[in-house]
N, C-alpha and C positions, 0 to 999 in steps of 0.2 A: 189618956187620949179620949178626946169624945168622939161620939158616934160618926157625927157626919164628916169629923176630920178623918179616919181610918182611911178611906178611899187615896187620900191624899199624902200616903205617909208609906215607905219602903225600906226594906233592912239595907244598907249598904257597909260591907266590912265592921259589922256589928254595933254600926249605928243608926240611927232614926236619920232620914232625911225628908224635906219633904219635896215632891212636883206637883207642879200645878197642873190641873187635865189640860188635856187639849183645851179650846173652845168651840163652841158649838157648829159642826159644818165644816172645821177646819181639812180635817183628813180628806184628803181627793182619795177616790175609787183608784184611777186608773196609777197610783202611787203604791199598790199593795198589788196592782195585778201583775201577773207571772206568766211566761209564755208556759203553755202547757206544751207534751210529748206528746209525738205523734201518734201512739196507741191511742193517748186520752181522747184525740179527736174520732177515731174509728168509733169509739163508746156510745158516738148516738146512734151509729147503725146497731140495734138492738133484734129486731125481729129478723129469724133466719129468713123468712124469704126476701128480703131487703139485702141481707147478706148476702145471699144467691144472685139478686140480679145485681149489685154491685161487682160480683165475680164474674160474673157474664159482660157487664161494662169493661172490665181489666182485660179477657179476653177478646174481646173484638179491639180493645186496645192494640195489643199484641199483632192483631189480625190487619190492623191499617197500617201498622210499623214495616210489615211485608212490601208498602205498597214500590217506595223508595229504592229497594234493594231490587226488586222485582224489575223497576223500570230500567235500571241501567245494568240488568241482565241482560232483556231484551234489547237494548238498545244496544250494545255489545256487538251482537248477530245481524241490525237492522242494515247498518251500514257498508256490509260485506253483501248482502242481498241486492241492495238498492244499485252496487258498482257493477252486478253482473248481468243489467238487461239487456247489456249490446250482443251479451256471449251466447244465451238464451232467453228471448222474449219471454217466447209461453213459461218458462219454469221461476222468471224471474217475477214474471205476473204474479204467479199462484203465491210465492213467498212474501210478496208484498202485500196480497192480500191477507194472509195469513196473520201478515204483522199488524195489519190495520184492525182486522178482528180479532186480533190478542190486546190490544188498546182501547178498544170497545170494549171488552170485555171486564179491561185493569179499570176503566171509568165506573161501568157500574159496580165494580165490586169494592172500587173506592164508596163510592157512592152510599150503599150498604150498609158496608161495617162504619165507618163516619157516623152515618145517621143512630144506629142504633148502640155503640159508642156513649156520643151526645145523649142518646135520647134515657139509656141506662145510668150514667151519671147525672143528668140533671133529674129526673124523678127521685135519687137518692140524697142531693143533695138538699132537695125541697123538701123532703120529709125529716131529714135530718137537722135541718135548721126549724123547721116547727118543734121538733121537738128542744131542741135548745133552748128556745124562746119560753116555753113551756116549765121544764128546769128551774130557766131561769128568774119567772114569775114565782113559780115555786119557793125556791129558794129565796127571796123576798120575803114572801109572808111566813116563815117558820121566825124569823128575825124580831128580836125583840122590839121595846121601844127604841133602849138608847142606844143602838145599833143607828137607828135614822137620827137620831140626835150628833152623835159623834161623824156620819160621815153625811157628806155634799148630796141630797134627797135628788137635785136634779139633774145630777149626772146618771145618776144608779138606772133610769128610764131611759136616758139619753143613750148610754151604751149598748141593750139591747138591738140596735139596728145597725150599728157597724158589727161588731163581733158576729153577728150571724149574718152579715154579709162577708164575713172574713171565713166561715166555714163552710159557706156555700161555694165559695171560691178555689178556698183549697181540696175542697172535698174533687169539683170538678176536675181542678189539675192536675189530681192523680192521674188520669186516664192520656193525659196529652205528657205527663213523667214518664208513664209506659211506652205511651209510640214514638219518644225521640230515643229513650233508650234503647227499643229494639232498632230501630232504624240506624243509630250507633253501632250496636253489637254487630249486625247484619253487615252492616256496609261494610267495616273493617276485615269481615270475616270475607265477604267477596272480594275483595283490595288484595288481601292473600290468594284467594285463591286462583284470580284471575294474572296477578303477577307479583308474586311475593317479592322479589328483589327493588321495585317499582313502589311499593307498598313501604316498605322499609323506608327508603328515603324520605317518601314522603310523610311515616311517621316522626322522620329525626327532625323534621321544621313544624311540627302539631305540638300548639301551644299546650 
């Protein structure tokens, strides 16, 4: 064999055959790419206090998931208040006051955890996707020549800004996965307890 044919030559059940390379460019990027596991995307949160305040986003997550279950708690007790002002003005007053400033109260503490929620996953997600971007310049330049020879040069640039807009995204959605979940677990769990027999039913037609 001579030299420059070697590249072009492979054992197959104990014979020579040969393939031709690719051509130049042919291989697409996004033809080799692989959805990655969900650990893998945690992997850009690297420095613990980033860690910390992404755990702080998850808990106020948790903390607005309250907000749902909470409102038609109150709202349960509201309507048996509101029917009894003929019986007693004054006491019917004070309960309804009560309830208006228990919904004042559910506003701003919505308000709150929401804000700071947002404002802990998006500062993780920002920093998380720079460092991707980062990576993944990285990982470019350790590449050889015919690394850019063999795949599409102008895809390889082009993909950096969707993919890390794909992690900025899902990094976010974790936090809004947590507050339908709890506001799921919650509600279900009042649906019992406020009438379990009533609840049942109603679970035998949930999709």
């Amino acid at each position: 064999l001579k030299p420059e044919a070697e590249e072009k030559v492979t054992m197959a059940n104990g014979k020579y055959i040969t393939i031709d390379p690719p051509p130049v460019g042919s291989l697409k990027v996004k033809d080799k790419m692989k959805t990655v596991a969900i650990w893998q995307v945690f992997s850009f949160i690297e420095d613990p206090r980033d860690k910390l305040l992404y755990g702080i986003g998850c808990f106020f997550a948790v903390l607005c998931g309250l907000i749902v279950p909470g409102t038609a708690f109150k709202f349960s007790s509201t309507f048996t208040d509101l029917g009894a002002l003929s019986l007693n003005p004054e006491e019917s007053l004070r309960n309804v006051r009560s309830v208006a400033y228990f919904f004042m109260f559910l506003g701003a503490y919505a308000l709150v955890c929401n804000m700071l929620k947002s404002f802990c996953m998006g500062v993780i997600a920002s920093r998380s996707t720079k460092l991707f971007k980062s990576r993944w310049f990285k990982a470019l330049l350790r590449q050889d020549q015919a690394f850019f020879d063999v795949y599409d040069t102008s895809e390889l640039a082009n993909l950096i800004g969707p993919n890390a807009m794909k992690l900025d995204r899902g990094l976010r959605a974790v936090g809004d996965i947590i507050q339908c979940f709890t506001v799921f677990i919650l509600s279900i769990a009042y649906a019992f307890y406020s009438n379990w027999k009533l609840a049942l039913v109603i679970l035998a037609f949930f999709p």
